[in-house]
KEGU-129715 format. One record per residue: residue in three letters; x, y, z of N, C-alpha, C in turn. Coordinates in Angstrom, 3 decimals. Example, Ala and Ser with C-alpha at 12.3 -4.5 7.8 and 13.67 -1.06 7.14 Angstrom:
// KEGU-129715
NODE code      n.u      n.v      n.w     ca.u     ca.v     ca.w      c.u      c.v      c.w
NODE  ALA   13.190   -5.690    7.800   12.300   -4.500    7.800   13.200   -3.300    7.800
NODE  SER   12.850   -2.250    7.080   13.670   -1.060    7.140   12.900    0.030    7.870
This chain:
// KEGU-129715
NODE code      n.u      n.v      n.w     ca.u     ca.v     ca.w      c.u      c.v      c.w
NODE  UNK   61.637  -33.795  -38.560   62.359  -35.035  -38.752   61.374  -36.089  -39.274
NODE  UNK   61.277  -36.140  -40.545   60.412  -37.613  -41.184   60.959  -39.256  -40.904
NODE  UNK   60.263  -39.964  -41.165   60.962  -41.426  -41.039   59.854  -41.869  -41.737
NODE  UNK   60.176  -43.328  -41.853   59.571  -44.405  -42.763   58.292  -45.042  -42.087
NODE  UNK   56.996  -44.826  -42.102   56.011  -45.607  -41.196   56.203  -46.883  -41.428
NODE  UNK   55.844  -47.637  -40.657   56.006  -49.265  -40.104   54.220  -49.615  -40.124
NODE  UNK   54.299  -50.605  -40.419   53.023  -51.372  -40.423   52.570  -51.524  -38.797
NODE  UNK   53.235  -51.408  -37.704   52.845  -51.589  -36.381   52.072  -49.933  -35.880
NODE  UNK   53.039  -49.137  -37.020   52.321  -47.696  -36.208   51.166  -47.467  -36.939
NODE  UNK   51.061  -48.180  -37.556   49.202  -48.193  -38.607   48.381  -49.187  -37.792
NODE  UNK   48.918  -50.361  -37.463   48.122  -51.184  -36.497   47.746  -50.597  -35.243
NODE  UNK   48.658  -49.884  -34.600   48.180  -49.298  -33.344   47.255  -48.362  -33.523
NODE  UNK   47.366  -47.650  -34.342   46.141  -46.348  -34.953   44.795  -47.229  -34.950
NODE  UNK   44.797  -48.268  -35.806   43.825  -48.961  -35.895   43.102  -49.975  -34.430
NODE  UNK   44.006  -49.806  -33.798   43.652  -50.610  -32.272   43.108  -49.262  -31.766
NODE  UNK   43.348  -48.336  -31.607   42.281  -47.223  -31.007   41.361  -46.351  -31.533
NODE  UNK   41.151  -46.769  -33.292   39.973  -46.334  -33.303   38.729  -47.501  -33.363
NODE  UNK   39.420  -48.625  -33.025   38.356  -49.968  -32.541   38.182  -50.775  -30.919
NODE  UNK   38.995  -49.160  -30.373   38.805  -49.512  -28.680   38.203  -50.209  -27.809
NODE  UNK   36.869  -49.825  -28.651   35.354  -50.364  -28.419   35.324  -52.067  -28.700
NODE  UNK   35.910  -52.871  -29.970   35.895  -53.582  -30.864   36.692  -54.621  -30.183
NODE  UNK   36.432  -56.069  -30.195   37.532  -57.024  -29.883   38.395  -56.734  -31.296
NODE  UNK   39.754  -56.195  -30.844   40.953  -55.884  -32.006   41.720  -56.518  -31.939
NODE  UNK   42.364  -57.487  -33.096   43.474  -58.718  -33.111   44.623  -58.253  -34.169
NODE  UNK   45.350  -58.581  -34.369   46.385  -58.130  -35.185   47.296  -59.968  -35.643
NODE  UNK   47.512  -59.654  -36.830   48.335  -61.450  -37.719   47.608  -62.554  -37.337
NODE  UNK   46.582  -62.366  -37.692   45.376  -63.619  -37.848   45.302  -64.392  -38.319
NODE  UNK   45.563  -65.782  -38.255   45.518  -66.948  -39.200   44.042  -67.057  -39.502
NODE  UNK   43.597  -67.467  -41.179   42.541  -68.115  -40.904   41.989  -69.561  -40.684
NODE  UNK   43.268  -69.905  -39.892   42.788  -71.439  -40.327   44.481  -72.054  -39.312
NODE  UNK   44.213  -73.450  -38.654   45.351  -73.966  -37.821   46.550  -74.036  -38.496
NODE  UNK   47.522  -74.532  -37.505   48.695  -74.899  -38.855   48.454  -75.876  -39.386
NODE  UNK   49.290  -76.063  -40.410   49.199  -77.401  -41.366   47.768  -77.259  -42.227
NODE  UNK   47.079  -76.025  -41.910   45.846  -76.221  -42.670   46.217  -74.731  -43.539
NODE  UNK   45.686  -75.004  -45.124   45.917  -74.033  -45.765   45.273  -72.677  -45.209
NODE  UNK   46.205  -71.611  -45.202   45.430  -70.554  -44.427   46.209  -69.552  -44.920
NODE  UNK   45.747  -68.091  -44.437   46.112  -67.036  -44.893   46.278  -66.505  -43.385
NODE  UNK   47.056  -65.313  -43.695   47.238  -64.503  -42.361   46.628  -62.705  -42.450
NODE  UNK   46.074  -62.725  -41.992   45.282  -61.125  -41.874   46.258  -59.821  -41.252
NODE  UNK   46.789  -59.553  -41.253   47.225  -58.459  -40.780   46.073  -57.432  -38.983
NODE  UNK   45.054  -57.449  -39.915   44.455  -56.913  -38.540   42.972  -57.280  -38.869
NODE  UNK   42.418  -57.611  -37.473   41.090  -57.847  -37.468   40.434  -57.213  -36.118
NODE  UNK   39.388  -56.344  -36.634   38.012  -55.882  -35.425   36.570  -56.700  -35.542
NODE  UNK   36.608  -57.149  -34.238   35.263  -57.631  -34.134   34.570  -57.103  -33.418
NODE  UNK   32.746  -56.286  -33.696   32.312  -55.616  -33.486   31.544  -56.599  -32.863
NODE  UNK   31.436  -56.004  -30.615   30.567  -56.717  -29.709   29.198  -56.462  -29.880
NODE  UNK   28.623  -57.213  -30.634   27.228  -57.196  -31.427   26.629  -58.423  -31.574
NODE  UNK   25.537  -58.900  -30.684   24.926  -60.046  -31.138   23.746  -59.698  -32.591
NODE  UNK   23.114  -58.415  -32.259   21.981  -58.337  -33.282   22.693  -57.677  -34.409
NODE  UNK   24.019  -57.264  -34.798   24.305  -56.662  -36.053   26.020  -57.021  -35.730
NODE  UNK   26.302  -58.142  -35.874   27.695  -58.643  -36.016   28.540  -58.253  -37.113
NODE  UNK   29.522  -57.687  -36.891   30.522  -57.204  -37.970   31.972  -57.556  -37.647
NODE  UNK   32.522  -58.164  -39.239   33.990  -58.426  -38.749   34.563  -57.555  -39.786
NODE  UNK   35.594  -57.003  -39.651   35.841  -55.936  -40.690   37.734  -56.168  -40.629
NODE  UNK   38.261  -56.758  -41.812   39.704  -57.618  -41.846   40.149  -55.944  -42.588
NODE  UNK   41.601  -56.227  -42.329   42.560  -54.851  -42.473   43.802  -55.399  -43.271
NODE  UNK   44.060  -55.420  -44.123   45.535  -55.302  -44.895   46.254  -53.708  -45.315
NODE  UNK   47.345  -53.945  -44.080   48.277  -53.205  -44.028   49.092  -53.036  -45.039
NODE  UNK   49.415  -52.088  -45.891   50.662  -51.681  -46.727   51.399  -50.386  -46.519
NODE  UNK   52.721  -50.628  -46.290   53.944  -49.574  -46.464   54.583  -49.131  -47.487
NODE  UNK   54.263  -50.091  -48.539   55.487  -50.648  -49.604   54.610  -50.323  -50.895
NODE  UNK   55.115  -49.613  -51.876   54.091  -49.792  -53.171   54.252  -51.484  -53.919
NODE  UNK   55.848  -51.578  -53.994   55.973  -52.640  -54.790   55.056  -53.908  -54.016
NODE  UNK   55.042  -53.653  -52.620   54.708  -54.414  -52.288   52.945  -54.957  -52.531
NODE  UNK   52.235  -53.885  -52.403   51.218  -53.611  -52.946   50.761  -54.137  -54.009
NODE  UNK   51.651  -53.915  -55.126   51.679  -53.873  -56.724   52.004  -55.756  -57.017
NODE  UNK   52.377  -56.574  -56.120   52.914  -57.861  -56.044   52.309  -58.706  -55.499
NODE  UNK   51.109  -58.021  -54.862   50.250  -58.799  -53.791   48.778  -59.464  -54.405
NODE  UNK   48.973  -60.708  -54.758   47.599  -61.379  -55.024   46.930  -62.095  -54.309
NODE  UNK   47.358  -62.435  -53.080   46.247  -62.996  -52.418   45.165  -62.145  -51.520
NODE  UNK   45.320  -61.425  -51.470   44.240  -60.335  -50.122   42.676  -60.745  -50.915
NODE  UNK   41.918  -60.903  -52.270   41.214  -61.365  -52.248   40.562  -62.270  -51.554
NODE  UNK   41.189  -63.551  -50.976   40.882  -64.605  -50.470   40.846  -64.480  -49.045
NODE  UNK   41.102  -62.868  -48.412   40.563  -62.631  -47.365   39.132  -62.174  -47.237
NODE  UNK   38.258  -61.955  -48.332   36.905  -61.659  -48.554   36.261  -62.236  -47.771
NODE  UNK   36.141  -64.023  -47.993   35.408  -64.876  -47.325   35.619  -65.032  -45.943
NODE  UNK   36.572  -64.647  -44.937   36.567  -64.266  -43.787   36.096  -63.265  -43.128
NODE  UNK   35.446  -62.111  -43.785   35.024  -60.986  -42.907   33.907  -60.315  -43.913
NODE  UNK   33.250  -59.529  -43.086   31.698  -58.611  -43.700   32.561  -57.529  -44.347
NODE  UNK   33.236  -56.871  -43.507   34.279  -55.311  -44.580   35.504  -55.972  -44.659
NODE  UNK   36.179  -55.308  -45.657   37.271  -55.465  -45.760   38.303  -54.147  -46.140
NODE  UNK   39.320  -53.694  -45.983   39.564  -52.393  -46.586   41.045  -52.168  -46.534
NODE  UNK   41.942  -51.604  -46.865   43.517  -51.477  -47.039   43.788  -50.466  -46.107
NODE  UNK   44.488  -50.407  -45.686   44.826  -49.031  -44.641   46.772  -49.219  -45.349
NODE  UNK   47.098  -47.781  -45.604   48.172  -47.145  -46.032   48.851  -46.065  -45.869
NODE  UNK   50.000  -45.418  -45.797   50.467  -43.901  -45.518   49.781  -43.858  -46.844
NODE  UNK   48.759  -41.873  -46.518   48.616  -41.311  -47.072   48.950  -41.243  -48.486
NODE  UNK   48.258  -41.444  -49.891   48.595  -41.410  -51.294   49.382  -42.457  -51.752
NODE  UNK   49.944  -43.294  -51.173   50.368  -44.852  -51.355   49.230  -45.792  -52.473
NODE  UNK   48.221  -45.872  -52.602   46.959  -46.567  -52.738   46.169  -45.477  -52.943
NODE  UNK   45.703  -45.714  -54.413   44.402  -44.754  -55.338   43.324  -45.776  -55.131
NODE  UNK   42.155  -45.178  -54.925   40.560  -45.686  -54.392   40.418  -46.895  -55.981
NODE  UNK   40.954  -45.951  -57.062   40.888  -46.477  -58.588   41.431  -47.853  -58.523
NODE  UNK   42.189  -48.295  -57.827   42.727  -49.470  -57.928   42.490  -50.274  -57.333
NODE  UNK   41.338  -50.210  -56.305   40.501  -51.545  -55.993   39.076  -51.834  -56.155
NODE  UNK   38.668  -52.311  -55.862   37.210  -52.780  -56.185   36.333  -51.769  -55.643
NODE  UNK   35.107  -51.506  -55.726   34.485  -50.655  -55.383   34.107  -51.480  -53.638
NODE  UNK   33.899  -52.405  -53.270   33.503  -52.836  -52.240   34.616  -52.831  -51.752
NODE  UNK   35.685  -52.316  -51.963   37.081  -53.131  -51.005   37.310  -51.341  -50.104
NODE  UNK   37.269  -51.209  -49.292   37.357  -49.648  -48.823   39.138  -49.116  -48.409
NODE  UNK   39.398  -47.974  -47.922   40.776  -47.452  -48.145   41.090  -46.824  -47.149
NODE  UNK   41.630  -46.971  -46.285   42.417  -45.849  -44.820   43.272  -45.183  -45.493
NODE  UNK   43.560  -43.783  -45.066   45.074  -43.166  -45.375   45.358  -42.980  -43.429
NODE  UNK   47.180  -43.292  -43.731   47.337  -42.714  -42.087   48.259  -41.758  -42.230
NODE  UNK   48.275  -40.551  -41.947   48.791  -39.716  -41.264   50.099  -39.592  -40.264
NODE  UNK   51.048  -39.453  -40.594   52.413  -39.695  -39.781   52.328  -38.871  -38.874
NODE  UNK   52.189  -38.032  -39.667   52.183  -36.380  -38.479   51.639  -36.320  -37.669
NODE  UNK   50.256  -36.575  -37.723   49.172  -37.018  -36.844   48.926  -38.031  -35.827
NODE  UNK   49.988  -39.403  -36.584   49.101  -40.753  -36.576   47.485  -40.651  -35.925
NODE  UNK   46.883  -40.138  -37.530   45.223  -40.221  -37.090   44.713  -40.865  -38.394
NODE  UNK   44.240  -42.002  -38.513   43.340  -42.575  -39.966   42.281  -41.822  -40.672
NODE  UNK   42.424  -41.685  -42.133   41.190  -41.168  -42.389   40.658  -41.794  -43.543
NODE  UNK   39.257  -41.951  -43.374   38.506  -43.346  -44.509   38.801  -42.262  -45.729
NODE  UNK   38.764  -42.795  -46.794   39.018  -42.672  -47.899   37.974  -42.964  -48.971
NODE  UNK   37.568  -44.338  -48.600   36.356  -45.080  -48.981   36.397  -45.888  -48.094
NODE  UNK   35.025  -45.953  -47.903   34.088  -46.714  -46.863   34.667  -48.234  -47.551
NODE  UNK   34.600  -49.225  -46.738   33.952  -50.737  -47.404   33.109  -50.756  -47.329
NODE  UNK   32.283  -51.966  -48.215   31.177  -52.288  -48.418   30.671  -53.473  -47.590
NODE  UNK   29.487  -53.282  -46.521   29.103  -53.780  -46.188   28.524  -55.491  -46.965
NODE  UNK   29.352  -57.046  -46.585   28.930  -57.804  -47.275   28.265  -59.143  -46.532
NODE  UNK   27.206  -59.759  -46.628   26.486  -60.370  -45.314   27.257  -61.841  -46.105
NODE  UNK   28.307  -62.353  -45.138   29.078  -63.871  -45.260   29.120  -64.262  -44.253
NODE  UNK   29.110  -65.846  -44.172   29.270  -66.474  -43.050   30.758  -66.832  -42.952
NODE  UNK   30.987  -66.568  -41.703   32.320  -66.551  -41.340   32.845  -67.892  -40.908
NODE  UNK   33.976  -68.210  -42.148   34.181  -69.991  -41.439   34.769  -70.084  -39.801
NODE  UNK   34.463  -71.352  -39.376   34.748  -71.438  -38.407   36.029  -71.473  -38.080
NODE  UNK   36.890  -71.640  -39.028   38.261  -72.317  -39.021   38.692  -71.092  -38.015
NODE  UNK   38.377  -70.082  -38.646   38.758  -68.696  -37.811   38.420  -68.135  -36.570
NODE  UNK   37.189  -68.402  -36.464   36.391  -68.094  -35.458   37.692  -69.064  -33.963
NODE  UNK   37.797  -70.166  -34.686   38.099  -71.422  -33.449   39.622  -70.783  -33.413
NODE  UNK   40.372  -70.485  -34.783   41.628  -69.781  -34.560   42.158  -68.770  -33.686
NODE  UNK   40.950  -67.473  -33.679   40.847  -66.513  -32.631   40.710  -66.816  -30.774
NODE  UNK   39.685  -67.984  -31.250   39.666  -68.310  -29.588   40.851  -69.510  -29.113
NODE  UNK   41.484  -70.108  -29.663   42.877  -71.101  -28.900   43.356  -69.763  -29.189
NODE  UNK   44.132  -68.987  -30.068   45.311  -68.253  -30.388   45.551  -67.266  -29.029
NODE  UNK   44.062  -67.002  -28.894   44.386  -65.662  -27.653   44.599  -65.606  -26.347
NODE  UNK   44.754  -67.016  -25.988   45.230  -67.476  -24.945   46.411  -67.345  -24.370
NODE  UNK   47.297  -67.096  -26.053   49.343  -66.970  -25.503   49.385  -65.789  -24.993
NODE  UNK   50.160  -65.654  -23.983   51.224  -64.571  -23.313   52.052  -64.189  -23.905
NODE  UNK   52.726  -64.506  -24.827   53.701  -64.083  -25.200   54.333  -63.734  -26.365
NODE  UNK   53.165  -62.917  -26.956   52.470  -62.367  -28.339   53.157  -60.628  -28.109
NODE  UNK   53.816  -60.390  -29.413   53.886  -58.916  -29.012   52.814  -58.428  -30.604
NODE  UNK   52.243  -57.668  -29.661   50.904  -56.996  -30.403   51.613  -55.708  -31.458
NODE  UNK   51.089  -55.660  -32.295   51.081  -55.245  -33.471   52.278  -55.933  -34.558
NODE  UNK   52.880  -57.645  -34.070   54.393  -57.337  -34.767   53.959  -58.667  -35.099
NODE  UNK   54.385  -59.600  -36.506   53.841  -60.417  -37.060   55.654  -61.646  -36.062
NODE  UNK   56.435  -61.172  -35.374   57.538  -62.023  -34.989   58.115  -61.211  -33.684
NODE  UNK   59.128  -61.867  -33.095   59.889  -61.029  -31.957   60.737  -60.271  -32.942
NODE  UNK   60.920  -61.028  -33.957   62.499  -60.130  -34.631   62.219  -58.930  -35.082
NODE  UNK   60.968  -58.802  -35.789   59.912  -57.228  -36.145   59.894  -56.489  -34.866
NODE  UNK   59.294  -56.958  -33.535   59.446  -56.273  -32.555   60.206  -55.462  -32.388
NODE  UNK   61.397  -56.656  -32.065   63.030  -55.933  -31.944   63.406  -54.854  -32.744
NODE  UNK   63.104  -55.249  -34.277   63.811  -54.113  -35.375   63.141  -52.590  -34.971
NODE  UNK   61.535  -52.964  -34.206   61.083  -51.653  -34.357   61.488  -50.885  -33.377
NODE  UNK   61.918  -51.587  -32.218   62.436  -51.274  -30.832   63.824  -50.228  -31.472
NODE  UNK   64.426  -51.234  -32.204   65.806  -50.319  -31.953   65.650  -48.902  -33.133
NODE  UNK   64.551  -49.260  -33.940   64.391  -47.906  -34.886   63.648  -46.814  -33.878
NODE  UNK   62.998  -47.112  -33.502   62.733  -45.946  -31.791   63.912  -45.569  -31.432
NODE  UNK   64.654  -46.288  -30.969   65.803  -46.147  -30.016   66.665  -45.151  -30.689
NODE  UNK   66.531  -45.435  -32.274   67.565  -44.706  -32.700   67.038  -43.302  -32.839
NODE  UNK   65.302  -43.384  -33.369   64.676  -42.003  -33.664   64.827  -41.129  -32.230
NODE  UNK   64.569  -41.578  -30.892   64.726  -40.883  -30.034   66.389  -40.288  -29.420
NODE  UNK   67.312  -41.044  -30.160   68.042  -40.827  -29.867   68.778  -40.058  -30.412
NODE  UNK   68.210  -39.630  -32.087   68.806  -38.683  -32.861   67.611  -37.004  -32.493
NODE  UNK   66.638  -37.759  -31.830   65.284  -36.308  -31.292   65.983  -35.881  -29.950
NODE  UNK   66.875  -36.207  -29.480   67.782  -35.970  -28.299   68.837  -35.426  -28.350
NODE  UNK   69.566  -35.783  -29.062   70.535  -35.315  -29.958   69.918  -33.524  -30.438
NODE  UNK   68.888  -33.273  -31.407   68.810  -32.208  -32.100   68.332  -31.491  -30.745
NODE  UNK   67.295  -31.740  -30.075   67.163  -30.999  -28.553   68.292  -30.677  -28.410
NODE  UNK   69.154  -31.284  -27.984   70.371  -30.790  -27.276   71.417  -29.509  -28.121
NODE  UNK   71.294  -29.691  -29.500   71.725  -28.743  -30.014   70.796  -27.693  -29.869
NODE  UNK   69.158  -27.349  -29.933   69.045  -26.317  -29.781   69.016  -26.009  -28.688
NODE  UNK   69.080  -26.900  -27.621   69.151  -25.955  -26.310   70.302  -25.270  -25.943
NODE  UNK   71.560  -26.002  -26.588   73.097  -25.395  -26.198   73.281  -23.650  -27.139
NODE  UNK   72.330  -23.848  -28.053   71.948  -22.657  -28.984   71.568  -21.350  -28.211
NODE  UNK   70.074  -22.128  -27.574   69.472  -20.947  -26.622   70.551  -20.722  -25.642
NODE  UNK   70.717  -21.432  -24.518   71.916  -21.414  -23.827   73.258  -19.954  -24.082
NODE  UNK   73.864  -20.183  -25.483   74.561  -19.713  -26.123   74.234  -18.013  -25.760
NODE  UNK   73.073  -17.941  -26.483   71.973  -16.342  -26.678   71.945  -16.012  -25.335
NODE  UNK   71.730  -17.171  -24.767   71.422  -16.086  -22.770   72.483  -15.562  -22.473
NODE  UNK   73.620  -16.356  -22.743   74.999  -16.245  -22.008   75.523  -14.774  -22.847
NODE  UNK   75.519  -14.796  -24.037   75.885  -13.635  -24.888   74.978  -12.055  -24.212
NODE  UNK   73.731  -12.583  -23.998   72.861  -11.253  -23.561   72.982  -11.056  -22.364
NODE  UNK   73.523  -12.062  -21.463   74.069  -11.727  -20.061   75.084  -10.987  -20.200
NODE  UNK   75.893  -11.141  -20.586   77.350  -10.004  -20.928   77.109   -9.120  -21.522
NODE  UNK   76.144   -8.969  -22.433   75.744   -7.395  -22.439   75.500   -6.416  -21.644
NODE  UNK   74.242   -7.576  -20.713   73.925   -6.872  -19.547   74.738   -6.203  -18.284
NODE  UNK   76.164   -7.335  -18.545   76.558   -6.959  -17.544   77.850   -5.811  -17.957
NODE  UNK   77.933   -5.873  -18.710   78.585   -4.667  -19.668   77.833   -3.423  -19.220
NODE  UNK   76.619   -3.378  -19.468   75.768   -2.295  -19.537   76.430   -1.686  -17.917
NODE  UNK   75.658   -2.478  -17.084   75.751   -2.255  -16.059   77.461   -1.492  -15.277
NODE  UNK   78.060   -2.438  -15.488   79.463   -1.812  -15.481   79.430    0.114  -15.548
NODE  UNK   79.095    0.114  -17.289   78.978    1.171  -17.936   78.723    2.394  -16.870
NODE  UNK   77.182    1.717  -16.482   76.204    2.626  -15.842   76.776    2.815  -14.498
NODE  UNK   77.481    1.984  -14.085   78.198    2.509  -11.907   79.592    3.271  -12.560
NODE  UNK   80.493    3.243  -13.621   81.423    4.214  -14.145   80.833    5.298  -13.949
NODE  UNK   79.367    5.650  -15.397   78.894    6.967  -14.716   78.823    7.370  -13.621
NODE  UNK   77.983    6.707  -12.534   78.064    7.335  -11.777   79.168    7.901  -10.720
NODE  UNK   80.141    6.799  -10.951   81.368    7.247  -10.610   81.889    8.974  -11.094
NODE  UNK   81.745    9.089  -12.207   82.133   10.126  -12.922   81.317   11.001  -12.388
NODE  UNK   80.270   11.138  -11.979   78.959   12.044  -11.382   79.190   12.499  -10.095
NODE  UNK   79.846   11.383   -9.263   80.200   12.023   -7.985   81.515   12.663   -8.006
NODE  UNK   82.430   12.391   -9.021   83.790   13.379   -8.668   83.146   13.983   -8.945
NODE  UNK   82.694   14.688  -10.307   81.897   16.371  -10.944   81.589   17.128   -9.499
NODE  UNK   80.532   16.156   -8.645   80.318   16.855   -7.710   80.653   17.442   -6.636
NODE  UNK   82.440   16.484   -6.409   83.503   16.992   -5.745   83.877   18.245   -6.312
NODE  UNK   83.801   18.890   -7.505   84.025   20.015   -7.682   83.057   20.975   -7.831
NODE  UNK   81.984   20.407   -7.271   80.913   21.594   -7.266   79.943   21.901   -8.352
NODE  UNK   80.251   20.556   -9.674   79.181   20.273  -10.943   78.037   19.621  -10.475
NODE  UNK   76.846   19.716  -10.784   76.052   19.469  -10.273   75.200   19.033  -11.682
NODE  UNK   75.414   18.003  -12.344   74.620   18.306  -13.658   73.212   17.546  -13.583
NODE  UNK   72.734   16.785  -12.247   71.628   16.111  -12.646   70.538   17.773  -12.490
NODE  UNK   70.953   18.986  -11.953   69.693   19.665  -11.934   69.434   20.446  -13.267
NODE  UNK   70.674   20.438  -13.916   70.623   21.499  -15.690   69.558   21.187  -16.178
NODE  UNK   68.824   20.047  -16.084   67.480   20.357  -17.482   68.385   20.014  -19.145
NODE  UNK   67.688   19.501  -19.916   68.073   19.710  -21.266   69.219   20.401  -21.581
NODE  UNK   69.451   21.154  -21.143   71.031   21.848  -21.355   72.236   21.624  -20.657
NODE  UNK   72.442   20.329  -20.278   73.239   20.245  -19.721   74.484   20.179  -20.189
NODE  UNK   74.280   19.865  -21.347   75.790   19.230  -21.725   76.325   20.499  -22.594
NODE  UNK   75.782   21.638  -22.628   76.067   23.353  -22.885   77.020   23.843  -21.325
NODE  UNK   76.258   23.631  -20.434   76.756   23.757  -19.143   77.797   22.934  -18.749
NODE  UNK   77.796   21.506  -18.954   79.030   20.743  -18.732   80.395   21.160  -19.612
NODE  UNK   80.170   21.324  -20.976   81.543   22.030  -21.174   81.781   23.469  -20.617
NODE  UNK   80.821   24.351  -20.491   80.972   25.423  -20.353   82.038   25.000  -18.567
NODE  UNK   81.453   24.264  -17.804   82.236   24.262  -16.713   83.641   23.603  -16.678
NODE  UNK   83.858   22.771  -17.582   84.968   22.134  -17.260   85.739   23.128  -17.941
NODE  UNK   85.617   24.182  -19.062   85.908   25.528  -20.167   86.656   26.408  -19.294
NODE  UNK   85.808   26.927  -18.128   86.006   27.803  -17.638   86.459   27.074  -15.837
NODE  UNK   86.277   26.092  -15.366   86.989   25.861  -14.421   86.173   25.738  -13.332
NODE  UNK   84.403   26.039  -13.383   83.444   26.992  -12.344   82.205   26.171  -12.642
NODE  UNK   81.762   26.082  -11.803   80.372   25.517  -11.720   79.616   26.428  -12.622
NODE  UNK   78.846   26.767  -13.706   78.219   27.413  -13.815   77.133   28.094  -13.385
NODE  UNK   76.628   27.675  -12.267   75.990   28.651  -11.387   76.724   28.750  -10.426
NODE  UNK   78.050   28.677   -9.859   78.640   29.724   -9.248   79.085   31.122   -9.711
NODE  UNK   79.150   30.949  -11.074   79.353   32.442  -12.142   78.533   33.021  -12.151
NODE  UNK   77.089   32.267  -12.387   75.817   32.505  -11.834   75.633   33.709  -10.696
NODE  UNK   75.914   33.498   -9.929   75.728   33.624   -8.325   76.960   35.073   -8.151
NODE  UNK   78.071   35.113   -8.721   79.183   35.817   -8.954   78.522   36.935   -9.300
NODE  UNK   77.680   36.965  -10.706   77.843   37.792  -11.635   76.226   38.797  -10.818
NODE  UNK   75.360   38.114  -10.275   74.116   38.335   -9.672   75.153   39.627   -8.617
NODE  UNK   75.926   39.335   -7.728   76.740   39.296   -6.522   77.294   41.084   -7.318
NODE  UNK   77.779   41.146   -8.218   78.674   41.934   -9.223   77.655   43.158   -9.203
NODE  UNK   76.513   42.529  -10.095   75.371   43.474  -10.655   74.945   43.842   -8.977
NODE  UNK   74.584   43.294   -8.275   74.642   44.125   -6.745   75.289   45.152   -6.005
NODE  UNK   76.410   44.797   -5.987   78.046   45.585   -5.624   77.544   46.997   -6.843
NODE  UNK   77.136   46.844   -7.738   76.961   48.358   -8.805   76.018   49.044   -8.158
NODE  UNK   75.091   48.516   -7.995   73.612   49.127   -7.413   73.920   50.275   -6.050
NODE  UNK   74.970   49.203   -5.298   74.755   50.025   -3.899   75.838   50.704   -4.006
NODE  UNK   76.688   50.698   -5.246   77.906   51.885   -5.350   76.797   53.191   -5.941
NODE  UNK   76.347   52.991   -6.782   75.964   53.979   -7.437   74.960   54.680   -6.452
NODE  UNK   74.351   53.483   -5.415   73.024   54.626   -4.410   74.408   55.455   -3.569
NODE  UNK   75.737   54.892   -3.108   76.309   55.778   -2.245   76.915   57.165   -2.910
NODE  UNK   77.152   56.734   -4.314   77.498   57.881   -4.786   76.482   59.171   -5.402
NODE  UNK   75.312   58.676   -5.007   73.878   59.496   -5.203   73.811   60.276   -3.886
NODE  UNK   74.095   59.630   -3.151   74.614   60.008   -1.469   74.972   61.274   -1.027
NODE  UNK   76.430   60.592   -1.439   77.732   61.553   -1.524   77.500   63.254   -2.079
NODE  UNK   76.771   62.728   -3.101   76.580   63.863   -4.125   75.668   64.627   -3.217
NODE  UNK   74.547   63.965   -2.700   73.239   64.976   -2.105   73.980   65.878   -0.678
NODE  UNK   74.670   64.903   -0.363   75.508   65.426    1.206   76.410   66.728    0.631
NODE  UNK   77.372   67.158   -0.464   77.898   67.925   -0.863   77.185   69.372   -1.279
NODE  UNK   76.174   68.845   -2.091   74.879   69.723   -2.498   74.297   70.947   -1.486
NODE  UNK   73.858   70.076   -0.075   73.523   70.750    0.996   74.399   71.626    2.313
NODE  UNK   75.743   71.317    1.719   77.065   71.584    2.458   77.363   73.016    2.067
């Protein structure tokens, strides 16, 4: 499920890979009523012997990009300066060699430099400096959003993304769901199946079939018995019984004969 990145989910990326960093986000440089610009995002690196301020202009928008002339005049406020953008939005070719380039990653949300900025040694007006310290005093600032009404819009575009990622969950789980319930009735099909047999196994044996001992041939022997009416090893047992009954006729009539002989 893709969606549209927001300039707040690039700001937050950028608030944790400057964890370390005092990180500000819609920075005036300068009070009201005084001509000023607004920064999108600023890190200040806790450094007395190698101080770095490194200003961030956010873009989502090409046109917007393509329309934008003032971000120069954020130079003189900070040592780096650099664009942070979704991925391929912004070619390195199209800014200055000192101006450096984020791509962010949706998939990820993870930043990756593109081009470095260029380190530039300026003194930072105060206008800003004094802006940062009254400004950060309010409570009632929502961080990464240049208004409440941005807040809000982004609130309810969550609301809606989670609510359509809830939505598709729910279809595939009623899916899986679906598959268990189908392979349960197989199972229980099967099963059924399998206590019939054995049903069928114990009448056989009311008549004296006995087929779990046949071996491989059983089912030669199973018709042969239901064919003929007889267990097949009771015919077995018959025919053994038969070939006996010959034996001891023929010794009596070997008998008979010797008793006549001597008579």
């Amino acid at each position: 499920m893709s969606s549209k990145v927001r300039a707040d989910m690039i700001k937050r990326a950028l608030s944790k890979r400057h964890r370390e960093d005092f990180f500000l986000t819609e920075v005036k440089t300068g009070p009201t009523g005084y001509e000023h610009h607004r920064i999108d995002a600023l890190a200040i690196k806790k450094s007395w012997a190698n101080p770095c301020i490194t200003a961030y202009e956010v873009k989502v928008d090409r046109s917007d990009f393509a329309r934008d002339d003032k971000w120069p005049a954020y130079l003189q406020n900070c040592h780096q300066f650099a664009f942070v953008c979704p991925k391929g939005l912004i070619q390195p070719e199209e800014l200055p060699e000192e101006v450096g380039l984020i791509y962010y990653n949706s998939e990820t949300e993870a930043l990756v430099t593109k081009r470095k900025p260029a380190y530039r040694n300026v003194t930072v007006p105060s206008n800003l400096l004094m802006y940062i310290i009254m400004t950060r005093l309010e409570n009632d600032r929502h961080p990464f959003f240049s208004s409440r009404r941005e807040f809000i819009e982004a609130y309810l575009q969550d609301k809606n993304e989670r609510k359509e990622l809830g939505r598709h969950f729910e279809i595939e789980v009623t899916k899986e769901i679906g598959k268990l319930r189908r392979e349960l009735e197989r199972l229980s099909d099967r099963k059924e199946k399998l206590q019939r047999l054995k049903e069928v196994s114990d009448i056989l044996r009311e008549y004296g079939i006995w087929i779990d001992g046949w071996g491989t041939s059983w089912k030669e022997e199973l018709r042969k018995a239901l064919a003929n009416g007889l267990d097949p090893r009771i015919e077995s047992e018959l025919q053994y019984l038969l070939k006996q009954a010959d034996v001891i006729k023929k010794m009596l009539d070997e008998r008979n004969a010797e008793q006549c002989s001597t008579a």
